[in-house]
C-alpha positions as CSV (number, residue, x, y, z in Angstrom):
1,X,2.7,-69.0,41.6
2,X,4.5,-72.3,40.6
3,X,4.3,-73.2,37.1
4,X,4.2,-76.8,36.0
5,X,7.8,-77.4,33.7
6,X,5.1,-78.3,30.7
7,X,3.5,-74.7,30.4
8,X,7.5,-73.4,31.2
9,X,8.2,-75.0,28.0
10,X,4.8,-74.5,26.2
11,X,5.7,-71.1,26.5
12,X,8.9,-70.9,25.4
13,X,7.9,-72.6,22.7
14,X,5.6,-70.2,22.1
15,X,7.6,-67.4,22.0
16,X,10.0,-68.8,19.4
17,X,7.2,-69.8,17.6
18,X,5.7,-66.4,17.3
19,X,9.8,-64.5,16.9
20,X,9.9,-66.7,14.1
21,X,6.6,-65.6,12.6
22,X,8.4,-61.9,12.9
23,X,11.7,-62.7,11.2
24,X,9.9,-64.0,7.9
25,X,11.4,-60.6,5.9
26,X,15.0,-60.9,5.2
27,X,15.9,-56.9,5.2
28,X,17.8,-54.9,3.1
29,X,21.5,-55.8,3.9
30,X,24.8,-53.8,3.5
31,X,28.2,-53.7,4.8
32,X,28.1,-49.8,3.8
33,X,28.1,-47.0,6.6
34,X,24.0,-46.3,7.3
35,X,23.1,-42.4,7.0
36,X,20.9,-40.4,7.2
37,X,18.6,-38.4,10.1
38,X,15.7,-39.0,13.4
39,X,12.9,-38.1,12.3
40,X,10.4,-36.7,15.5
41,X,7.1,-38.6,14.4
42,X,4.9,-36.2,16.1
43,X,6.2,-33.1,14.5
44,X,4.4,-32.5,12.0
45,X,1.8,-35.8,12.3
46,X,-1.4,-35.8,10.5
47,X,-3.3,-36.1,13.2
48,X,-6.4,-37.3,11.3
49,X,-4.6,-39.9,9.3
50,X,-1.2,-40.4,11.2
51,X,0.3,-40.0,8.2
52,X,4.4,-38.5,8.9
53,X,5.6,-35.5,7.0
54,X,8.7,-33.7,7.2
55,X,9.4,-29.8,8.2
56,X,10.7,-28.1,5.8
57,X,11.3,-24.1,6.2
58,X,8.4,-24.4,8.3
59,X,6.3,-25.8,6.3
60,X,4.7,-29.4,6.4
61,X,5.5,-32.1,3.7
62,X,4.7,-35.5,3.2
63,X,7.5,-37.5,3.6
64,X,6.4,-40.4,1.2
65,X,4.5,-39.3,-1.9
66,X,4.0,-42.8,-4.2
67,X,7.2,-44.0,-5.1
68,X,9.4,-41.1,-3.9
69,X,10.2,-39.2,-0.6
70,X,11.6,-36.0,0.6
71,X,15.1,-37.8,1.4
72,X,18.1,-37.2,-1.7
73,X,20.3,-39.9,-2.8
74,X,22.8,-40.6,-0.5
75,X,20.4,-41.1,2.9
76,X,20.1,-44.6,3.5
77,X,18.0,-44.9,6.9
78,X,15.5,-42.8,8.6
79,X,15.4,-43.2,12.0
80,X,11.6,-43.2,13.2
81,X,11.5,-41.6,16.8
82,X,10.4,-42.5,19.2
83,X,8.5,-45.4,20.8
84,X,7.7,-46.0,24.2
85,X,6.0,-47.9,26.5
86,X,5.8,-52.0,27.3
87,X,6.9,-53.8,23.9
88,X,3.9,-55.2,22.5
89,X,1.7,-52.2,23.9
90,X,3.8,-49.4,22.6
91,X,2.9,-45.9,21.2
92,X,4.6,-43.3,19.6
93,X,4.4,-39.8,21.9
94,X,0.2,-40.8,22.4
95,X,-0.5,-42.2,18.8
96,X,-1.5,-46.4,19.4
97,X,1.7,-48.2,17.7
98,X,-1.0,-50.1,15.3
99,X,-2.2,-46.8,13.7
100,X,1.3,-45.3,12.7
101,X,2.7,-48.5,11.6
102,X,-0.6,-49.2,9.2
103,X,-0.5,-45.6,8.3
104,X,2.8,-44.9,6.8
105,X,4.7,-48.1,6.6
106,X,3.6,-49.4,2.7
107,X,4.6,-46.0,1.8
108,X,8.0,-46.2,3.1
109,X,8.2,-49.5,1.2
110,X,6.6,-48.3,-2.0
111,X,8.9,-45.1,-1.9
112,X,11.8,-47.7,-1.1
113,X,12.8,-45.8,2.4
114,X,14.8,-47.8,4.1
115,X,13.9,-47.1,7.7
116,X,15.0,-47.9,11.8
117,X,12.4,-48.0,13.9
118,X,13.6,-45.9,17.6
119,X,12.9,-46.6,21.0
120,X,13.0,-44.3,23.8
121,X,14.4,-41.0,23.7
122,X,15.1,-38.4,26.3
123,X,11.7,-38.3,28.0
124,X,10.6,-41.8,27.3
125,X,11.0,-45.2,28.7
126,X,10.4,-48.5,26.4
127,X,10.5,-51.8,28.6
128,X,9.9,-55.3,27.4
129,X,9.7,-57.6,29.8
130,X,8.7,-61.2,27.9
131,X,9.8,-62.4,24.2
132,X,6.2,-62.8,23.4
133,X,5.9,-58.9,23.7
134,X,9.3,-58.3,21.9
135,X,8.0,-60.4,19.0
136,X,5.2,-58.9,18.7
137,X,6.9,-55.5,18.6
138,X,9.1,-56.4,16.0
139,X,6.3,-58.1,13.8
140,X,4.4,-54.9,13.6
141,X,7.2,-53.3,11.9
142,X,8.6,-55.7,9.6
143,X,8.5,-54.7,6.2
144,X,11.1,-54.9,3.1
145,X,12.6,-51.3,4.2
146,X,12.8,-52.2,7.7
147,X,16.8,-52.1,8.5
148,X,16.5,-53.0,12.0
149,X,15.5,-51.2,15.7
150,X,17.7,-48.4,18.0
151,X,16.9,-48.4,21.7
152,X,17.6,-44.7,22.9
153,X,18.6,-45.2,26.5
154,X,19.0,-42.3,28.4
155,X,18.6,-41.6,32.4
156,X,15.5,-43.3,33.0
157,X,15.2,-47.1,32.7
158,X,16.2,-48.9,35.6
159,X,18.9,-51.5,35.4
160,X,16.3,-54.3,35.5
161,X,14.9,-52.7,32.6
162,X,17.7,-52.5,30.6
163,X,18.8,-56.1,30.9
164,X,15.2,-57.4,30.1
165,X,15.6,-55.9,26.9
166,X,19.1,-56.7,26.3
167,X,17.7,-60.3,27.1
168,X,15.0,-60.0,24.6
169,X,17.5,-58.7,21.7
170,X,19.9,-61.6,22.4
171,X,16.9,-64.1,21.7
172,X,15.7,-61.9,18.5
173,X,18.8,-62.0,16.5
174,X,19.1,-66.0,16.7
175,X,15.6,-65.8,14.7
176,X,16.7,-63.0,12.8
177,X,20.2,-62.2,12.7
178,X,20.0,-59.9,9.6
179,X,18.3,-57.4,11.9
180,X,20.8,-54.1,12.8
181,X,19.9,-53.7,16.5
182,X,21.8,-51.0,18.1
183,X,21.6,-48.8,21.6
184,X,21.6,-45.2,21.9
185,X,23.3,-43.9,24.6
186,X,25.1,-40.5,26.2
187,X,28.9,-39.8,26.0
188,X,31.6,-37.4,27.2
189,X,34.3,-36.8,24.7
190,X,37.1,-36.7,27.4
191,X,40.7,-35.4,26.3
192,X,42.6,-35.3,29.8
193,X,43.7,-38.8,29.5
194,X,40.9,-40.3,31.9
195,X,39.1,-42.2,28.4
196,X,35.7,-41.3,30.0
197,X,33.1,-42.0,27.5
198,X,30.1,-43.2,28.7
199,X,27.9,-42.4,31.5
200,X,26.4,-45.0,34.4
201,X,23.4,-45.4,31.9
202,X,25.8,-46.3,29.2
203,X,27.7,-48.6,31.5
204,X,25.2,-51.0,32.4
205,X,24.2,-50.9,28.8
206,X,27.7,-52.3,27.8
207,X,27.8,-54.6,30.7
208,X,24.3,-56.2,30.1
209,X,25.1,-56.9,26.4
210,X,28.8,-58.3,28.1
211,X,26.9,-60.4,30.7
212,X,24.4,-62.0,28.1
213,X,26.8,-62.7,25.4
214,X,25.2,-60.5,22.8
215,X,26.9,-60.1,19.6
216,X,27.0,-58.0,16.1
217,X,25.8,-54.8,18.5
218,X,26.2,-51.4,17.1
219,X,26.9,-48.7,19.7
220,X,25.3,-45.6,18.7
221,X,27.3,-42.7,20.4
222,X,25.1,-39.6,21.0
223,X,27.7,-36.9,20.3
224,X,26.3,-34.4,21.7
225,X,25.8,-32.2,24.8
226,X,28.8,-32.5,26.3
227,X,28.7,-29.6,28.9
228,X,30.9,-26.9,30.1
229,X,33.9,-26.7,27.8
230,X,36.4,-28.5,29.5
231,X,38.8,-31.5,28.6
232,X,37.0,-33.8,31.2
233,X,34.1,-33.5,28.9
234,X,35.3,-32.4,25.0
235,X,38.1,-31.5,23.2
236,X,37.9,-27.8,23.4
237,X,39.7,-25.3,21.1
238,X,39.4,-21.8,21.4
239,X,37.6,-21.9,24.8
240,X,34.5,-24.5,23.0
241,X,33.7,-28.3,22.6
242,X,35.2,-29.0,19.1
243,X,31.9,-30.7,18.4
244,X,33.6,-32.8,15.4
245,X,36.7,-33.4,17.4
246,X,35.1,-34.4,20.3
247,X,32.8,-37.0,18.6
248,X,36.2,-38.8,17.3
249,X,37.1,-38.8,20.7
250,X,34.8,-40.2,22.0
251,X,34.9,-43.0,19.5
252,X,38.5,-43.2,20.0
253,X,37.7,-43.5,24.1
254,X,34.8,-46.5,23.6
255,X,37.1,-48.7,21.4
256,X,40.0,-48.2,24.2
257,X,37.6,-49.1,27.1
258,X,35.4,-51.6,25.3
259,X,37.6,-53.0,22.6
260,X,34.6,-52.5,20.3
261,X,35.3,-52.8,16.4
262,X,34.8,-49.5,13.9
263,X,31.6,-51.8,12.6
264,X,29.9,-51.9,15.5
265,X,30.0,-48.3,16.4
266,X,27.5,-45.5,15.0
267,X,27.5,-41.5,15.9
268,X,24.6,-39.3,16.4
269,X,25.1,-35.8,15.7
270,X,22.6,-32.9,17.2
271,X,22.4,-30.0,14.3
272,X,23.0,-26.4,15.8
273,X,22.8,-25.7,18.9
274,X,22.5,-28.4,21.1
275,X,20.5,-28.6,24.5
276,X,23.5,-27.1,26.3
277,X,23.8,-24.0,24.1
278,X,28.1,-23.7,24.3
279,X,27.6,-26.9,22.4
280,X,27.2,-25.6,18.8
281,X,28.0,-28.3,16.2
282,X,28.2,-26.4,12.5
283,X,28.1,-27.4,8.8
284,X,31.8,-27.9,8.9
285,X,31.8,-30.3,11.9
286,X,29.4,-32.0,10.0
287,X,31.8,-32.7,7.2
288,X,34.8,-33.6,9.2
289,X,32.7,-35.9,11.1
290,X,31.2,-37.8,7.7
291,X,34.9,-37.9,6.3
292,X,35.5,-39.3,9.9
293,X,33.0,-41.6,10.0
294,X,33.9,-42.9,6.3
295,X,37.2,-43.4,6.5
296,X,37.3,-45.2,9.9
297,X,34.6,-47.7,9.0
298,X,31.7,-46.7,11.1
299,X,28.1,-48.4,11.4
300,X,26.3,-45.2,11.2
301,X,26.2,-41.8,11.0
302,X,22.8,-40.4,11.7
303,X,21.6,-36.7,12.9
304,X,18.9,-35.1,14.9
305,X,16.9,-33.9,12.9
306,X,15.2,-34.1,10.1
307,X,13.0,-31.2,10.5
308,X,15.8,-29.0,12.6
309,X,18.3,-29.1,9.4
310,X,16.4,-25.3,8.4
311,X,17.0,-22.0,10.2
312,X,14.3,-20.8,12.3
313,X,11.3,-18.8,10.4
314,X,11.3,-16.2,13.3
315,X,15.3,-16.8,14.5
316,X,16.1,-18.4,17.5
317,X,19.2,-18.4,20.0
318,X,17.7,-21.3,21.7
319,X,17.2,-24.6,21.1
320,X,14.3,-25.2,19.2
321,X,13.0,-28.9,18.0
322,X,12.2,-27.1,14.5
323,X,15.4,-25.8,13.2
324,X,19.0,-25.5,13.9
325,X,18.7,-21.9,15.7
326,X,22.1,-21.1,13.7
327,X,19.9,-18.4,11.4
328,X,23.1,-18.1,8.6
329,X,22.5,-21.4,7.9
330,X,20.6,-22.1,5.1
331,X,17.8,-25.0,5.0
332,X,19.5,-28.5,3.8
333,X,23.0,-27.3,4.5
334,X,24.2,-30.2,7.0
335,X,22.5,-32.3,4.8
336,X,24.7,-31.1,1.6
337,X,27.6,-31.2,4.4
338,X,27.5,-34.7,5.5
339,X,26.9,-35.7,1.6
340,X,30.0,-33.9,0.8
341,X,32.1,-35.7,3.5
342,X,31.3,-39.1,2.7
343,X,32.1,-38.6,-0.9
């Protein structure tokens, strides 16, 4: 269908218009390292009143209650996981976007959470195809707290996918430029010289935001599940992926390939043991990594998650969504860990 170059530009103007009408909230802003953990919105949702409480050794809490939350001093962002679906049409795991964002979002501003809202995730896909969806998307969550958006991209949007988005983000930030967008994605930690880091996902990630001239990114490295332990994937010692280790390395190996600044790189740590079991990332990698993370200058250090930082209540071996399934480790104690590292 041909459009007439009038409604082109009627609609373009549009779509400014309304990205504007978004970016009316200047957020909270900070040139100090973000922390803090993904919270799974559908564990533990109310699902009467949508309302978002935390797990804590296994039991449900509400994770805004007036002016205070569940997080201690010291966490500056919760990650809110995840969103999915067309941008503008989006829902969180079933729950209509509208509901969840009217449900809990003047509490995270009363209790003064600062908060990211996440996109994607390992079993979901978010798309946005047109700016009039993206704006939209973003106007739902605005809010004092809001810090910005993450777009977990994993193995299933197509290339055409990604660079939509990446399109969309570009256009955003010259509205709102305060905002901390930043994209999720898989890395191997290699130590056998080869620098591999990220994946063919990660790749045309890094080359859409190249091709589109996007600036003030953050990288957010998922440093986890590496595989077998071998130096084409991890820095092993002692026959295992290092996990702490291997998530500098991988830092290390995107700023050789990408020439990417310390600022515009987070980390992403998975508590326990991770989806491939040999991968077992402990208390004490958690502290090295913070001390890492602090001293090199890094955009972020966040975790996953909040409710699996607690052994399990019946023990586990496996990975389990609702605790660490290291049952010596006491509830809280990564938490405690990555507090005591960035001191």
């Amino acid at each position: 269908m041909f459009l007439h170059p009038r409604l082109i530009r009627a609609g373009l103007a549009l779509a400014a218009s309304l990205l504007a009408a978004a970016c009316t909230t200047t957020p909270p802003q900070s040139t100090a390292l973000l922390f803090g953990p993904y919270k799974h919105i559908n564990m533990g949702l109310d699902a009467q009143h949508k309302r978002i409480s935390g797990l804590q050794n296994g039991q449900s809490v509400a994770l805004t209650q007036g002016a205070s939350h569940i997080l201690p001093p010291g966490v500056n962002a919760l990650s809110l996981a995840f969103a999915s679906g067309e941008c503008g049409q989006e829902n969180w795991g079933g729950v209509p976007a509208t509901a969840l964002a009217d449900a809990n979002l003047k509490g995270l501003v009363q209790a003064r959470l600062p908060y990211i809202i996440s996109t994607g995730g390992e079993g979901g896909v978010f798309t946005c195809g047109t700016d009039t969806g993206f704006a939209a998307f973003i106007q739902r969550y605005t809010t004092p707290a809001l810090i910005g958006f993450d777009f977990d991209i994993e193995a299933n949007q197509t290339e055409t996918m990604i660079r939509d988005l990446v399109q969309r983000v570009k256009l955003a930030q010259q509205a709102r430029p305060h905002l901390r967008f930043s994209f999720t994605v898989a890395t191997f930690a290699a130590n056998d010289g080869s620098g591999a880091s990220l994946n063919a996902t990660g790749q045309i990630v890094m080359r859409a935001l190249q091709d589109f001239g996007v600036r003030d990114y953050v990288i957010n490295l998922m440093v986890m599940n590496y595989g077998p332990a071998t130096a084409t994937n991890c820095v092993v010692r002692q026959g295992r992926c290092d996990m702490a280790a291997s998530a500098e390395q991988a830092v290390q190996n995107l700023r050789a390939k990408y020439g990417l600044a310390p600022s515009q790189i987070a980390v992403t740590a998975m508590l326990g043991v991770n989806d491939v079991v040999e991968n077992v990332f402990t208390p004490q990698d958690a502290q090295q990594l913070a001390r890492f993370a602090k001293a090199q200058g890094l955009a972020g250090l966040h975790y996953w998650s909040l409710d699996r930082d607690t052994p399990c209540v019946n023990g586990a071996t496996a990975v389990s969504p609702a605790c660490s399934s290291l049952n010596a480790v006491p509830a809280q104690a990564y938490l405690q860990a990555f507090l005591a590292g960035l001191q």
